[in-house]
C-alpha positions in Angstrom: 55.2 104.0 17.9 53.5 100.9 18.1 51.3 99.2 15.3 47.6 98.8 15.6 44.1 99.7 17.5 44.3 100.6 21.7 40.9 101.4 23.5 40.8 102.5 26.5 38.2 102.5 29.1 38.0 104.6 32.1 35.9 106.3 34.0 37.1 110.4 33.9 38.4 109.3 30.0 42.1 110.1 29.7 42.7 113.1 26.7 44.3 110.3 24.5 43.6 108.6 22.7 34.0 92.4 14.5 30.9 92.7 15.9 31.9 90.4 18.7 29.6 88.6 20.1 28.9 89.6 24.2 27.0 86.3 24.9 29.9 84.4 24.2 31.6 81.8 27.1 34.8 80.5 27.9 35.0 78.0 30.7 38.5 76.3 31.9 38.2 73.2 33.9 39.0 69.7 33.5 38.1 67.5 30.5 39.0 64.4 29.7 39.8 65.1 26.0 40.4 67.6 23.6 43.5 69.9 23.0 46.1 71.6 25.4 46.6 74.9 25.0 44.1 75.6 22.1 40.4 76.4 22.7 37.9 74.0 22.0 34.4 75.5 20.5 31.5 73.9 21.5 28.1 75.5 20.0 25.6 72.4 20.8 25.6 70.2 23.3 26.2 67.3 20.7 29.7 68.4 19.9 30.4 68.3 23.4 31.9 65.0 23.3 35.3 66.6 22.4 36.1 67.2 25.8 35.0 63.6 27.2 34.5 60.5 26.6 34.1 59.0 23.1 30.7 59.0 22.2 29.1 56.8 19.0 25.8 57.0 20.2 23.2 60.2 19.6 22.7 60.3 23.1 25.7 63.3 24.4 25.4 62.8 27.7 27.3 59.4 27.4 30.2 61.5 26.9 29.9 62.7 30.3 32.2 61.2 33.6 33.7 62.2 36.2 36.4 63.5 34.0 34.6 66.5 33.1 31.3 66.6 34.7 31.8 70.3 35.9 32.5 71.8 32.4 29.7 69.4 30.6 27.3 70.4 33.1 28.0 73.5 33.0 28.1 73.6 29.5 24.9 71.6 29.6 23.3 74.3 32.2 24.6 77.3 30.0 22.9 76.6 26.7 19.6 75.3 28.1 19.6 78.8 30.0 20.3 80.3 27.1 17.1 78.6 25.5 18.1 79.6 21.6 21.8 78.0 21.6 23.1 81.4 20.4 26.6 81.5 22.6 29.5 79.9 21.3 31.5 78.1 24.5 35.3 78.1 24.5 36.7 75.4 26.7 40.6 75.4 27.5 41.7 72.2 29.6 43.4 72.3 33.0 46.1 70.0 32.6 48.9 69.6 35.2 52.5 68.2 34.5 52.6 65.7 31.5 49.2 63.8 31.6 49.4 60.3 29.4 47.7 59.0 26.2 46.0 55.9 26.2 47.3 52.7 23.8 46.4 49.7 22.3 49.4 47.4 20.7 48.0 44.6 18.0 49.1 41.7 17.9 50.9 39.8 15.9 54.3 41.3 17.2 53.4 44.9 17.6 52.1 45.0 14.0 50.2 48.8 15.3 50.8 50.3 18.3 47.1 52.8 18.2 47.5 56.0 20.4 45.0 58.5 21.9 45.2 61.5 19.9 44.6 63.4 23.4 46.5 62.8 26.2 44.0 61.9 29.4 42.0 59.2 30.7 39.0 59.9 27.7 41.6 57.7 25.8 40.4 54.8 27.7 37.2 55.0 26.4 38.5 54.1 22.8 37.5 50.5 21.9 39.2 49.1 19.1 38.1 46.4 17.0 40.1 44.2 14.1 38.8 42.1 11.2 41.6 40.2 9.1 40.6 38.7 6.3 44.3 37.5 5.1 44.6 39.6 2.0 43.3 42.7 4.3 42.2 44.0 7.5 39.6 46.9 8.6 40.1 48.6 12.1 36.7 49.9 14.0 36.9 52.7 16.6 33.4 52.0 19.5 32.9 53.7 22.2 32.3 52.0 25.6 28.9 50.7 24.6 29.9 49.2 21.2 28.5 52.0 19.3 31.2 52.8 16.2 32.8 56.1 15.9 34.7 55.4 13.0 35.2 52.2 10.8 38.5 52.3 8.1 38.2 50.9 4.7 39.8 47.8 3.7 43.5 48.0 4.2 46.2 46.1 2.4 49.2 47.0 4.2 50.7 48.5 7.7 51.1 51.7 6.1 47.5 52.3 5.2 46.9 51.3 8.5 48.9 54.6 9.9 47.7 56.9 7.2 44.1 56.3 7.8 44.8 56.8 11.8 45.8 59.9 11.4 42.4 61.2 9.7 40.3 59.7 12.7 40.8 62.5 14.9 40.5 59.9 18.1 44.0 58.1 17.3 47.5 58.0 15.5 49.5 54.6 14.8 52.7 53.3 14.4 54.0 50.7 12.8 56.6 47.9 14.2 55.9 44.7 12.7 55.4 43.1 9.4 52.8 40.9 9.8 48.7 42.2 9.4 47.2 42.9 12.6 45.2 39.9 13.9 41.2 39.8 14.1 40.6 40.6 17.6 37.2 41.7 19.9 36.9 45.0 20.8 39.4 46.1 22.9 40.3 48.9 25.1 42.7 50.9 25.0 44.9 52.0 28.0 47.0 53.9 29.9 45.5 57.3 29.8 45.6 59.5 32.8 45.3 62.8 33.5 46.8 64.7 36.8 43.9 67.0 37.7 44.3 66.5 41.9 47.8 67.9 41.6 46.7 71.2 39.7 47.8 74.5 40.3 46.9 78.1 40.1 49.3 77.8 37.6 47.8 75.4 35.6 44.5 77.5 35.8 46.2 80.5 34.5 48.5 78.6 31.4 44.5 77.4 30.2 42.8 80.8 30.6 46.3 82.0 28.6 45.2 79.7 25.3 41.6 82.2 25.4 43.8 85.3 23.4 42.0 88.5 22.5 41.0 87.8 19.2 38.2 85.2 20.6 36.4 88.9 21.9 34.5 89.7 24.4 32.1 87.4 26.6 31.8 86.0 30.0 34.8 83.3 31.7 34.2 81.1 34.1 36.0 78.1 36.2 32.5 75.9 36.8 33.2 73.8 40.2 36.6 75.6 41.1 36.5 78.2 44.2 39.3 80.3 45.9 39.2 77.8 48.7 40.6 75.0 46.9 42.7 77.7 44.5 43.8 80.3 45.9 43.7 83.4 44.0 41.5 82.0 41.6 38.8 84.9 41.5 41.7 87.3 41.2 43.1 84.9 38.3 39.7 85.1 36.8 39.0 89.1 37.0 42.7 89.7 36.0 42.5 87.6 33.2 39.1 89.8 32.1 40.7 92.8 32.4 43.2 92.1 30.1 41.4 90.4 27.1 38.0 92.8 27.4 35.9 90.3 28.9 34.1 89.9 32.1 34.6 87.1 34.6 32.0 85.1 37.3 33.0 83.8 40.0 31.6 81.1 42.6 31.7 81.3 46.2 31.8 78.1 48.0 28.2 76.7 48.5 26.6 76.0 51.9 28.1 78.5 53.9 26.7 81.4 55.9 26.5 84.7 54.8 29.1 85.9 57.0 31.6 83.2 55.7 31.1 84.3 52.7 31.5 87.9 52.8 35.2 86.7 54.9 36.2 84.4 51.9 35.5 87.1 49.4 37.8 89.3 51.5 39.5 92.5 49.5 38.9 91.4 45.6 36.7 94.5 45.0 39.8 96.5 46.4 41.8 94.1 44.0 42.4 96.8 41.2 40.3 94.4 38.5 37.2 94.2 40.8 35.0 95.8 38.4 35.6 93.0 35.8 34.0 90.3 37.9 30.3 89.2 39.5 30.5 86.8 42.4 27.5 84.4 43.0 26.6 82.2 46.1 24.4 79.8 46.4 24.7 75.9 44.1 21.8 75.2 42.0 20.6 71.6 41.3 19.2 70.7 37.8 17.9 67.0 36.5 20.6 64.5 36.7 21.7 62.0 34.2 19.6 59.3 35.9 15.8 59.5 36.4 14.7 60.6 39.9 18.5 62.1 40.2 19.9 65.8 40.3 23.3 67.3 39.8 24.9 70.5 41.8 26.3 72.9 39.6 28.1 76.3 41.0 26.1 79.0 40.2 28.1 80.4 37.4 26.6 78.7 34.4 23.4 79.8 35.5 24.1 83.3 35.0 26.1 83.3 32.2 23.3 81.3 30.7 20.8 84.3 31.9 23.3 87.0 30.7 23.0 85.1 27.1 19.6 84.8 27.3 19.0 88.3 28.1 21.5 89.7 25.5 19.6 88.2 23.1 16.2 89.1 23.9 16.9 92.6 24.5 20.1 93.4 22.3 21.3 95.5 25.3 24.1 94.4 27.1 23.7 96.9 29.9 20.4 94.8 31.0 20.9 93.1 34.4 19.7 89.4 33.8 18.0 89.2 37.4 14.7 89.6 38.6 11.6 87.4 38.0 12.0 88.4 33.9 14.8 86.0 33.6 14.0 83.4 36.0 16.8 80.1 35.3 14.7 77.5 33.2 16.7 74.6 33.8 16.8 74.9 38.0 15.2 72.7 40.4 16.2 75.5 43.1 19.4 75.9 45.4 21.2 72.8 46.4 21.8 74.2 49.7 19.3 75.7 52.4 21.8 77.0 55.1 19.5 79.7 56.4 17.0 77.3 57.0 14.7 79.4 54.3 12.5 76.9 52.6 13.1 78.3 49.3 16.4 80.0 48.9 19.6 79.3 50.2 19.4 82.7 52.0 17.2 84.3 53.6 16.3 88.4 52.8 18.3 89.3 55.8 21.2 87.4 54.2 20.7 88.6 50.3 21.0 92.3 52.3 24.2 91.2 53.9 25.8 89.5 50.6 24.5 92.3 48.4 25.9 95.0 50.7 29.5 93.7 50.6 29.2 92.8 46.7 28.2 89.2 46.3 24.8 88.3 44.4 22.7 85.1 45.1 19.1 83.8 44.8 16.0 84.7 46.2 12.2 83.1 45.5 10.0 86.1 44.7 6.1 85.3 43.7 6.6 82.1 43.9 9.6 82.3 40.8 13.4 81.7 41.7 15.4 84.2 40.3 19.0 85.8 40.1 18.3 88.4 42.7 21.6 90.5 42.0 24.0 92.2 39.4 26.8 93.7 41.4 30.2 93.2 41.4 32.5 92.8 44.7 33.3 96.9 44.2 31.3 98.5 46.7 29.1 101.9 45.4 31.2 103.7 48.2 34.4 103.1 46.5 33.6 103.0 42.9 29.9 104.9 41.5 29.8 103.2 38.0 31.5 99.8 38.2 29.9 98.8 41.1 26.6 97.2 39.3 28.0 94.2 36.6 25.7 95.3 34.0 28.2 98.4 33.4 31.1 96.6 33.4 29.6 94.8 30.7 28.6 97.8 29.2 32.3 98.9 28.7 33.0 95.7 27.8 30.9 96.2 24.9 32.2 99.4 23.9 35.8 98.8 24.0 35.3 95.6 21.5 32.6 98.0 19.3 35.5 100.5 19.2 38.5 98.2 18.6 36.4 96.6 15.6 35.7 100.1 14.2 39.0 101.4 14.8 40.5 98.5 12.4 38.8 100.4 9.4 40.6 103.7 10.2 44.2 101.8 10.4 46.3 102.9 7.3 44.0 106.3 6.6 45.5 109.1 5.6 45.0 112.0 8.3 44.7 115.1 6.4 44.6 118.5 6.9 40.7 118.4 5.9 40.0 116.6 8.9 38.2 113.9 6.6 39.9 110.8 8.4 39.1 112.6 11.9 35.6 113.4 10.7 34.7 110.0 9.8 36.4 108.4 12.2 33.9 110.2 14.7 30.9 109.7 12.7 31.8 106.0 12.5 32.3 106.0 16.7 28.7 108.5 16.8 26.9 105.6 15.1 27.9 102.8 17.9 26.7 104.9 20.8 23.8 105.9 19.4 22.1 102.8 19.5 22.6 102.0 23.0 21.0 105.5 24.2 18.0 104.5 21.7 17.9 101.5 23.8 18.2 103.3 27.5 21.7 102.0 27.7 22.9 105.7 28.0 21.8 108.1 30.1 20.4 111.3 28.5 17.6 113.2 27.5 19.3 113.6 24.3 21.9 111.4 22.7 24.5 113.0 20.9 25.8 116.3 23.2 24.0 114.5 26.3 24.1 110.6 26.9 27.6 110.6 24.9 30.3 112.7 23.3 33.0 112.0 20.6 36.0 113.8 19.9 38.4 113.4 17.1 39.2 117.5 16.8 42.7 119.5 17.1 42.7 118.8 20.4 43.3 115.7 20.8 45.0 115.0 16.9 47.9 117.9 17.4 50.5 118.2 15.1 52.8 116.4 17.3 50.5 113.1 17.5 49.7 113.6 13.7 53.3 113.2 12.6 53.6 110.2 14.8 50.8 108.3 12.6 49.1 108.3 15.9 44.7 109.0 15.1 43.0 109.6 18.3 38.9 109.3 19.5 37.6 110.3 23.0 34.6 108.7 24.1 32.8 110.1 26.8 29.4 107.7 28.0 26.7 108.0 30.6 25.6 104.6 31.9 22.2 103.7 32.8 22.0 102.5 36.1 19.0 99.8 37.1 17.0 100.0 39.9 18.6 97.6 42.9 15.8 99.2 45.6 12.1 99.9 44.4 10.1 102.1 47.0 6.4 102.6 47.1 4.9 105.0 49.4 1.0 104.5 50.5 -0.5 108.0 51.2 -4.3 107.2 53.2 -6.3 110.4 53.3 -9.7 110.7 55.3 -12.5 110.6 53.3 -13.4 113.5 50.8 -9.8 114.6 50.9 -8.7 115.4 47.7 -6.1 112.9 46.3 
């Protein structure tokens, strides 16, 4: 038997058997810097920098190149969405084969030899600077533009020189000489490079791998990566969700017809982990870096920005962020007008089309752009819950609720009283019943009608008693929202009673 807390979602529940937080992101894409198989957090946009270039200056979007312009903009796009800078963003790097660190030897005769701490070209970006004043030396870590990330104190020998590398976080140093390093200008280091045209599936998968379970729940995304240049990657991206209790967004390629797009999607929502993905289509441009500029972003970061946003406003995770309540903030409209529309990238006749076959996009209604969808690629035909996003979302939620709640139960003793049981089921009563307060479930009454728990005899038997084994069934009604709103106009002659 093993050793710990399984929940199960499903939807005819099996007779079986942290406060995570739902608006949270984790993007994998190229970066320039940072770690290799360990997350890096990013709450602000400030501390974005980890994942490009080296930045001394209190502007962050010097940190931005072409290194790792999809995940900072899509970081960038994400929190300004979000408006209150609530989500905490996990970023894992694609990295393919053995990418290189950038170095910088000092003279006299290799007295440090300065490395990147981070493999990849961000390494380049490291200036280094040396002041000798005979008895000592200082070393001085700028960025490209002179500005100083770090400056050491006064060092006496070749060995302080290593130590106090190794608490920069930008660099480590070895030692080969005898001799002081020599004053020298600011320098750059080189020799870092990263890999990224040659990356793989593969490589997509080992970085969604370092985002394990314990992160929780929240959206995962691969900003400016599409199944036409990897192939499976939607299916990567929804399997990878299914596993670790998350939900995944996907981007279709942008500027393409409808009917293109509906072909490229092809049979994910028959995939088996369908219900744990929403596909968008249709870029969005936002201001660039440069005045009078824009950027493209894949529609992804949009929507998880929305999702955020609308989490937080409403504390229900079953609302659909669409519609002209959550219109994107930071959007200068689609990037793309293949329909010929002038305001969307589709036209109505093409939202029906994409909708129908489980893709979402954008549509201009009153005058205010808008997510103008919340489905996910498994058609209502084939599956009647997990065919709108919001749901999957919804069990998303759940499962975490029920795993963190579970964790106080571990160890219990289940007696013959039923007191574990008992509690156990109050604990599980008191999740639901906040989400049928807020309309999440679907009842006239809560308890006995939008939900039901079970912890009795029979589903706790003797037999799964004396295995240590404590069981809960859940049983949940979602709340569906409205995708087609009908009005019908009755005239009657005059005097006709209405």
């Amino acid at each position: 038997m093993p050793v710990g807390v399984t929940v199960s979602a499903v939807e005819i529940p099996p007779a079986i058997t942290s406060n995570w937080n739902t608006t949270n992101q984790f993007i994998v894409g190229f970066t320039d810097g940072g770690p290799v198989g360990v997350p890096i957090a990013v709450t602000t946009l400030a501390n974005v920098s980890a994942i490009g270039a080296p930045n001394g200056s209190i502007n962050p979007y010097n940190s931005r190149d072409a290194g790792c312009a999809s995940v900072f903009d899509a970081i960038d796009k994400t929190l300004r969405e979000d408006g209150s800078a609530s989500p905490m963003i996990y970023v894992s790097r694609v990295v393919h084969g053995t990418p290189a660190s950038a170095s910088i030897t000092l003279a006299p005769s290799a007295a440090l030899t300065l490395t990147a701490k981070y493999v990849g070209a961000g390494g380049n970006g490291i200036y280094v600077a040396v002041a000798n004043n005979t008895t000592y030396y200082t070393l001085s870590l700028q960025d490209s533009a002179g500005n100083v990330l770090v400056t050491s104190p006064q060092l006496t020998t070749l060995a302080a020189g290593v130590a106090w590398c190794a608490t920069t976080g930008y660099v480590t140093a070895v030692s080969s000489g005898s001799t002081l390093p020599s004053t020298a200008a600011a320098t750059a280091m080189s020799g870092g490079a990263d890999n990224h045209a040659s990356a793989t599936l593969t490589d997509i998968q080992n970085a969604l791998a370092a985002f394990s379970p314990v992160l929780g729940p929240g959206q995962v995304m691969a900003p400016g990566m599409t199944n036409t240049t990897y192939s499976g990657l939607w299916s990567a991206l929804a399997t990878h969700a299914s596993t670790n209790n998350r939900v995944a967004i996907g981007s279709m390629d942008d500027n393409q017809p409808a009917a293109t797009e509906v072909t490229d999607l092809g049979t994910l929502g028959a995939s088996g982990v369908g219900t744990y993905i929403g596909m968008w289509a249709g870029n969005r441009n936002v201001p660039g870096i440069a005045s009078g500029t824009t950027r493209s972003l894949s529609p992804d970061s949009t929507i998880a920005g929305l999702i955020s946003r609308a989490d937080t406003a409403t504390g229900n995770v079953n609302t659909a962020a669409a519609g002209i309540k959550y219109p994107p903030a930071y959007d200068l409209g689609p990037t793309s007008l293949v329909s010929g529309s002038p305001f969307d990238t589709y036209s109505n006749t093409d939202l029906q089309t994409l909708n129908a076959a489980g893709i979402n996009t954008f549509q201009t209604i009153d005058g205010v752009g808008c997510n103008y969808g919340f489905v996910t690629p498994v058609l209502m035909t084939a599956d009647g819950i997990y065919w709108q996003f919001n749901h999957s979302r919804l069990r998303m939620w759940i499962v975490a609720q029920a795993q963190m709640i579970g964790q106080d139960y571990m160890f219990g003793q289940i007696d013959g009283q039923q007191g574990l049981q008992n509690a156990f089921a109050t604990a599980l009563e008191g999740m639901l019943d906040p989400l049928w307060r807020a309309g999440a479930l679907y009842g006239a009454t809560g308890l006995g009608g939008a939900y039901a728990v079970d912890t009795g005899s029979d589903i706790n038997t003797p037999a799964t008693m004396a295995a240590g084994q404590l069981n809960a069934l859940l049983t949940v009604s979602f709340s569906y929202f409205a995708q087609n709103v009908q009005v019908t106009v009755n005239v009657v002659p005059i005097g006709t009673p209405v």
